[in-house]
C-alpha positions in Angstrom: 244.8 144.6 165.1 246.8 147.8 165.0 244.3 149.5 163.1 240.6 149.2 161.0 241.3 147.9 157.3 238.1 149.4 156.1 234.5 149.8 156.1 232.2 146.7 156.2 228.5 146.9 155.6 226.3 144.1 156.6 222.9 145.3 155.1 221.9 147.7 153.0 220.8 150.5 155.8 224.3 150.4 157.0 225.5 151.4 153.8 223.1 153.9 153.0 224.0 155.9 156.0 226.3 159.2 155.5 228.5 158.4 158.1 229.2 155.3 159.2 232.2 155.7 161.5 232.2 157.1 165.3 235.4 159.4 164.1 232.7 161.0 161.6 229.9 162.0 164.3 232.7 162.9 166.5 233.7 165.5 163.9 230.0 166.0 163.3 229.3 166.8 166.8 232.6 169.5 167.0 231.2 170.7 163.6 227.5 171.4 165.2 228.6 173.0 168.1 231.2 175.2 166.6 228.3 176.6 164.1 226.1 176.8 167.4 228.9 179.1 169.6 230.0 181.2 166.6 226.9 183.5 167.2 227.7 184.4 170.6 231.7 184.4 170.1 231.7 186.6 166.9 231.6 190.3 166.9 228.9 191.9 164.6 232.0 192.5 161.4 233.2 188.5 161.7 229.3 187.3 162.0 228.9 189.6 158.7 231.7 187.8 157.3 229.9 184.2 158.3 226.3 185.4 157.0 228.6 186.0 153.5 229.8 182.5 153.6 226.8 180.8 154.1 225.5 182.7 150.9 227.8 181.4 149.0 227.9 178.1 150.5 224.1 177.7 148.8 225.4 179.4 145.9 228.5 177.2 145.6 227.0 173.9 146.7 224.3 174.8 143.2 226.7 176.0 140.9 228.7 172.3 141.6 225.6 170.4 140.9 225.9 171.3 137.1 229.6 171.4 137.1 230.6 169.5 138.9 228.3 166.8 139.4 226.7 166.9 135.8 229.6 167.9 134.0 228.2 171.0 131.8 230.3 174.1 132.5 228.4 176.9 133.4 229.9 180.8 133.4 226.3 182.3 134.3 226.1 182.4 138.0 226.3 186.1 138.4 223.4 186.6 136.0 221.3 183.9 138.0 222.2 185.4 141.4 220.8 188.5 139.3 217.6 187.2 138.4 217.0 185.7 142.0 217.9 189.2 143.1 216.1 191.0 141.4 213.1 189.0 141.4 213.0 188.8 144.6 213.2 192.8 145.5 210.5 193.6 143.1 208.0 191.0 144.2 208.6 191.8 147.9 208.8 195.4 147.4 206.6 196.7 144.9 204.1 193.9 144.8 203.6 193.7 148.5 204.3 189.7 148.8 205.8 188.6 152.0 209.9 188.2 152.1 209.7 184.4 151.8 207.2 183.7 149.3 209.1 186.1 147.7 212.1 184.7 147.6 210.3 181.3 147.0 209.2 183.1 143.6 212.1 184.3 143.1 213.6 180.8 143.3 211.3 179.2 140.9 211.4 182.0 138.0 215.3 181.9 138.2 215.2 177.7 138.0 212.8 178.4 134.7 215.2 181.1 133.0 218.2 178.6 133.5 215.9 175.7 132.0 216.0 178.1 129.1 219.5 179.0 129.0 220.3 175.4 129.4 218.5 174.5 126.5 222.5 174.7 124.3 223.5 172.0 126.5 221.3 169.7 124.9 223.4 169.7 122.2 227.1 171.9 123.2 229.9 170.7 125.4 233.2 172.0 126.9 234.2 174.9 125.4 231.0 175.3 123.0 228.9 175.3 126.3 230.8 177.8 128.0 230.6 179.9 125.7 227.1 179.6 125.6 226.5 180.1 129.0 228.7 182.9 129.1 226.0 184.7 126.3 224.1 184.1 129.2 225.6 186.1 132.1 226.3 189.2 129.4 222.5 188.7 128.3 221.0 189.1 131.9 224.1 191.7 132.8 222.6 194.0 129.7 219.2 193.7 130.7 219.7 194.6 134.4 221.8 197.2 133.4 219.8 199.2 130.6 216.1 197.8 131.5 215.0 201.4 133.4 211.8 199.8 134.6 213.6 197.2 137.1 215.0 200.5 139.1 212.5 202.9 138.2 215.0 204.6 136.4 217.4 205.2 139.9 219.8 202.0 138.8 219.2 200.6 142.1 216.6 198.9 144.3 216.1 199.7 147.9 214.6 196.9 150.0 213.0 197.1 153.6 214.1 195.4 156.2 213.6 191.6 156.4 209.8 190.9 157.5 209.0 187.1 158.0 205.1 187.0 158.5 205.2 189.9 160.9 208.3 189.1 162.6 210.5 192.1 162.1 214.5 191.9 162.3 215.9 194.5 164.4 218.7 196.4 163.7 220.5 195.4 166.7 220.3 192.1 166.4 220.6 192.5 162.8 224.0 189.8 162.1 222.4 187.7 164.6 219.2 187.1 163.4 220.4 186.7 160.1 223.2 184.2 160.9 220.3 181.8 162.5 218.3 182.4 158.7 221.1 181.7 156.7 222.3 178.5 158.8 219.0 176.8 158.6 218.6 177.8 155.2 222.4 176.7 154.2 222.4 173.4 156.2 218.9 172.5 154.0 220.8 173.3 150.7 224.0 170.8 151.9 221.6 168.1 152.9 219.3 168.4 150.0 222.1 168.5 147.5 224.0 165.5 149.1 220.9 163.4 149.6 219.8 164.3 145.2 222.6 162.0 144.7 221.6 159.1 146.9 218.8 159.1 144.0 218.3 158.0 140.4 218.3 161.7 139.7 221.1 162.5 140.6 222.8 159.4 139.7 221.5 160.3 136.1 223.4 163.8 136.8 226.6 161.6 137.2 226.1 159.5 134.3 226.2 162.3 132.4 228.7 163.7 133.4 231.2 160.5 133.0 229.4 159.5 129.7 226.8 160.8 128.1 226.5 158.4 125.4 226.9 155.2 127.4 224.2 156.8 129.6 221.8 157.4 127.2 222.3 153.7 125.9 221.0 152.6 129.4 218.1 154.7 129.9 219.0 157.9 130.8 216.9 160.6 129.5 219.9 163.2 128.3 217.1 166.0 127.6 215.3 165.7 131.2 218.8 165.3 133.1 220.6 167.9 131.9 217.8 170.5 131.7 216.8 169.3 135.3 220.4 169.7 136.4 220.2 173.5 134.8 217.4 174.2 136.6 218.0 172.9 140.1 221.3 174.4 139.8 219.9 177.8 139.1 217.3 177.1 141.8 219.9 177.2 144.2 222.2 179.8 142.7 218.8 182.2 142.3 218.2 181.0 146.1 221.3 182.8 146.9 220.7 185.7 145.0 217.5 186.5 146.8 219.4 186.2 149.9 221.6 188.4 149.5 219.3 191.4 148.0 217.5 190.9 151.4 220.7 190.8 153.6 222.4 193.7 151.7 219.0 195.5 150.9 219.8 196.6 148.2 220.3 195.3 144.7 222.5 196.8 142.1 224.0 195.5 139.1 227.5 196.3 140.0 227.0 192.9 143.0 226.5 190.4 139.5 229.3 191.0 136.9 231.3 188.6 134.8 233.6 188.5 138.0 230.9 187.1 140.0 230.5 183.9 138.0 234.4 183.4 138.0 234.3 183.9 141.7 232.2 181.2 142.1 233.7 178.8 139.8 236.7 179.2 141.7 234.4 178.2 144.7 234.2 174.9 143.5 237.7 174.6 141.9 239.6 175.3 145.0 237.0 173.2 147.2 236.7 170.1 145.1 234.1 169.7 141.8 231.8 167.0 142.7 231.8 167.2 146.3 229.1 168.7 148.0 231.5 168.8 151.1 234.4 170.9 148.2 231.7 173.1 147.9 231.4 174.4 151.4 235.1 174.4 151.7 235.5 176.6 148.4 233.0 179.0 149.9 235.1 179.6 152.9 238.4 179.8 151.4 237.2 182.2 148.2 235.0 184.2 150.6 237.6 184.9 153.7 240.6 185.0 151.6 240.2 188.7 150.6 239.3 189.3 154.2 243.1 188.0 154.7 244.6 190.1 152.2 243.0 193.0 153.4 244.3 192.1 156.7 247.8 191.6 155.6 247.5 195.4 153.6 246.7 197.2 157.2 249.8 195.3 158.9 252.3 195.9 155.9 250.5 199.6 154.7 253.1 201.3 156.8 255.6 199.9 155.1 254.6 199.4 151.8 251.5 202.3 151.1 251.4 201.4 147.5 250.3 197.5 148.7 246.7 199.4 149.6 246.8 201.5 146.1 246.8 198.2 144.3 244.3 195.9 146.5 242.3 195.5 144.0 245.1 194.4 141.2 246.6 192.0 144.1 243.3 190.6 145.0 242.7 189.5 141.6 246.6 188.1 140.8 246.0 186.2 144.4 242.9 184.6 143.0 243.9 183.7 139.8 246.7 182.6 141.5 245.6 180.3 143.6 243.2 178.8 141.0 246.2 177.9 138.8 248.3 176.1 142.1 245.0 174.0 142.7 244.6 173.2 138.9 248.3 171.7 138.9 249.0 170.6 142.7 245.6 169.1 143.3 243.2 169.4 141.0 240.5 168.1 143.5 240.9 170.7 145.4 240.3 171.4 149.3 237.9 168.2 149.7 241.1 165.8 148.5 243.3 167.6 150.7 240.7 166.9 153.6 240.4 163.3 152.7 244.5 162.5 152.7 245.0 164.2 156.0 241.8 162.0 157.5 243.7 158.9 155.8 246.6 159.9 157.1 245.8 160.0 160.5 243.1 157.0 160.0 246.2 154.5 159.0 248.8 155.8 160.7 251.5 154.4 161.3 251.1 152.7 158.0 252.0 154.6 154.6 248.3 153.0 153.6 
């Protein structure tokens, strides 16, 4: 035969199994040694730009479990990367816990506020929800920005640097330690996302998402899957909050705006809604392509000096941009594109 016609399975471990060709653990293997190298092959400003990605990755990969995978649209991440933030800095800093039971806190309060905020979605779709989750993100945006006794009054929290049971992180292995945190930390959130929906939970997640009705009249819970959805979701999202008030150390409001939440819808947009794998991708693209128009400002600023005046004004045309050619060319963004270069090459030289 010129070439595979598909995938056979011949028991029921063999399907279960995320990979199941050698082409896969090839690109596995390429993908586990490239994350290994970048460490020692980065400078300290690109391995700063890395720790960034993998922050969003875990923000992403959560924010597409209630989008994209349950199918209630949510406009709140920047005021659940807030509450994980936050959280997180007082409990560490004022109240002496450790960094990581911290953050754990911090991960569980912020799943319990976006049980509560997901309480609308028990009864609001599309638009309605949106909206509702959008009161959301302006809620905790006015409370972090006018409650005096988060900040002390200074608008800002200072954190010290990251302690982990005694180990201290030095400042000048500062990118480098971090990267290591974040990687282990990221790679859990991938696997434990794309292994919810090898389970009736997340399957339930799916089922409401394609029908909500014809779920419930096979046994779905609608109340427990959608509020569990909310608060895994914001589990992650608040995961990634804490994260970065600890990387960044410090925590303003000014990091968790409106923009924020848009940002990180267009994560999963771009990348590929309901795909754990369009997640990561998203998180790449949205998070290095500023880097690149940056980039292209220096080279061209000779040139052109009112290109650097207007960065910000480009940066946001570029995004919205791009958003709108993914919405009409492929709405399934990075993670289909993937997928018909792979067939492509995997039936080549057929058409399919």
């Amino acid at each position: 035969m010129a070439t595979a016609t598909g995938i056979y399975h011949r028991s029921y471990a063999s399907e279960l199994k995320l990979r199941s060709t050698r082409a896969e653990y090839l690109r596995l293997g390429l993908m586990v040694l490239l994350l290994l190298v970048l460490p020692f092959i980065l400078d300290n400003y690109w391995l700063s730009i890395a720790n960034t990605i993998l922050i969003a990755v875990i923000g992403a990969v959560g924010l597409n479990i209630l989008v994209g995978y349950t199918g209630q649209i949510s406009l709140g991440a920047g005021g659940f990367l807030a509450v994980g933030a936050y959280s997180s800095a007082i409990l560490s800093e004022r109240m002496g816990l450790p960094a990581p039971l911290a953050i754990v806190a911090a991960v569980i309060l912020t799943a319990v506020i976006g049980t509560f905020f997901g309480l609308p979605g028990l009864r609001l779709k599309g638009l309605y929800l949106a909206i509702a989750t959008l009161a959301s993100q302006v809620i905790i945006e006015f409370i972090i920005r006018r409650w005096g006794w988060l900040t002390e009054g200074k608008g800002y929290i200072t954190l010290d640097r990251m302690n982990i049971f005694g180990w201290q992180l030095s400042r000048d292995s500062f990118e480098q330690s971090w990267y290591w945190i974040l990687l282990v930390l990221a790679t859990l959130a991938v696997m434990g996302a794309r292994n919810l929906f090898r389970t009736g939970l997340g399957r339930s997640f799916m089922a409401v998402r394609d029908q909500d009705i014809a779920a419930e009249a096979i046994g779905v819970n609608l109340t427990r899957a959608k509020l569990t959805a909310f608060a895994v979701s914001s589990g992650f999202i608040g995961l990634a909050g804490a994260l970065t008030a600890h990387y960044n150390e410090t925590v303003t409001w000014e990091a968790y705006t409106l923009n924020v939440s848009i940002l990180y819808l267009a994560m999963i947009i771009v990348g590929g809604m309901g795909s754990i794998a369009g997640a990561v991708y998203g998180a790449i693209f949205m998070t290095l392509l500023p880097v690149l128009i940056r980039t292209v400002a220096d080279v061209v600023g000779p040139a052109a000096p009112w290109l650097s005046n207007q960065l910000p004004a480009i940066q946001n045309a570029v995004f919205g941009l791009v958003i709108i050619l993914f919405l009409i060319i492929e709405p399934r963004g990075l993670n289909r594109l993937w997928e018909r270069i792979k067939e492509y090459f995997r039936f080549w030289p057929f058409r399919y």
